[in-house]
VOVO-477494 format. One record per residue (C-alpha): z, y, x; residue in three letters. Coordinates in nm, 3 decimals. Each point is the difference from the previous one (the first is absolute). Layout:
<pt <Z Y X> 'ALA'>
...
***
This chain:
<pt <15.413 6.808 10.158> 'UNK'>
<pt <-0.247 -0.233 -0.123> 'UNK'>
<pt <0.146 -0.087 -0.305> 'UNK'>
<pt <-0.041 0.404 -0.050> 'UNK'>
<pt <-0.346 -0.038 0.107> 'UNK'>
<pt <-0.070 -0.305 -0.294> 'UNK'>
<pt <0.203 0.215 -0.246> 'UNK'>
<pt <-0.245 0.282 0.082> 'UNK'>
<pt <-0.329 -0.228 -0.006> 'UNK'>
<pt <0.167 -0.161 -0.369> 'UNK'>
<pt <0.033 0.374 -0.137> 'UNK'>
<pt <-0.327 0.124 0.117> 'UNK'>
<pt <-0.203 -0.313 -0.178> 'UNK'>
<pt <0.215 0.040 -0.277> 'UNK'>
<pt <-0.100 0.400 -0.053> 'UNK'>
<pt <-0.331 -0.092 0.071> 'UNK'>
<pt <-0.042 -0.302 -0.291> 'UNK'>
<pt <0.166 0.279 -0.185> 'UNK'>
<pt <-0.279 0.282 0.029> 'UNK'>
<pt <-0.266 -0.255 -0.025> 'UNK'>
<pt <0.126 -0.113 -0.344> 'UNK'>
<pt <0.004 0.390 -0.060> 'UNK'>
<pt <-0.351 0.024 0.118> 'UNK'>
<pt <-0.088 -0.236 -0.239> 'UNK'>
<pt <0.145 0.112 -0.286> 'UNK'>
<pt <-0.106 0.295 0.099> 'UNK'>
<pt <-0.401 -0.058 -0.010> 'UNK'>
<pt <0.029 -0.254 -0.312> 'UNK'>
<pt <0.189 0.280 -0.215> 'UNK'>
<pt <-0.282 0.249 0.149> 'UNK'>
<pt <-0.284 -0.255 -0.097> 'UNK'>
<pt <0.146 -0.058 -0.374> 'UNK'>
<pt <0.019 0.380 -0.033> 'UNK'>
<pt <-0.392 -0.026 0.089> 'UNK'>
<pt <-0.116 -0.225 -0.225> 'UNK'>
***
């Protein structure tokens, strides 16, 4: 059970280092289109 519980910590972090690169990319493509 806790192994399942690290596994689902692991994923979560993982998605969220995921959207924030997204976020990212997201507002530097937006600020290029800008300029």
């Amino acid at each position: 059970m806790r192994r399942h519980i690290i596994n689902k910590i692991g994923q979560m972090a993982d998605f969220a280092i995921k959207n924030e690169w997204v976020a990212e990319a997201q507002s530097a493509i937006m600020f290029m289109c800008d300029s």
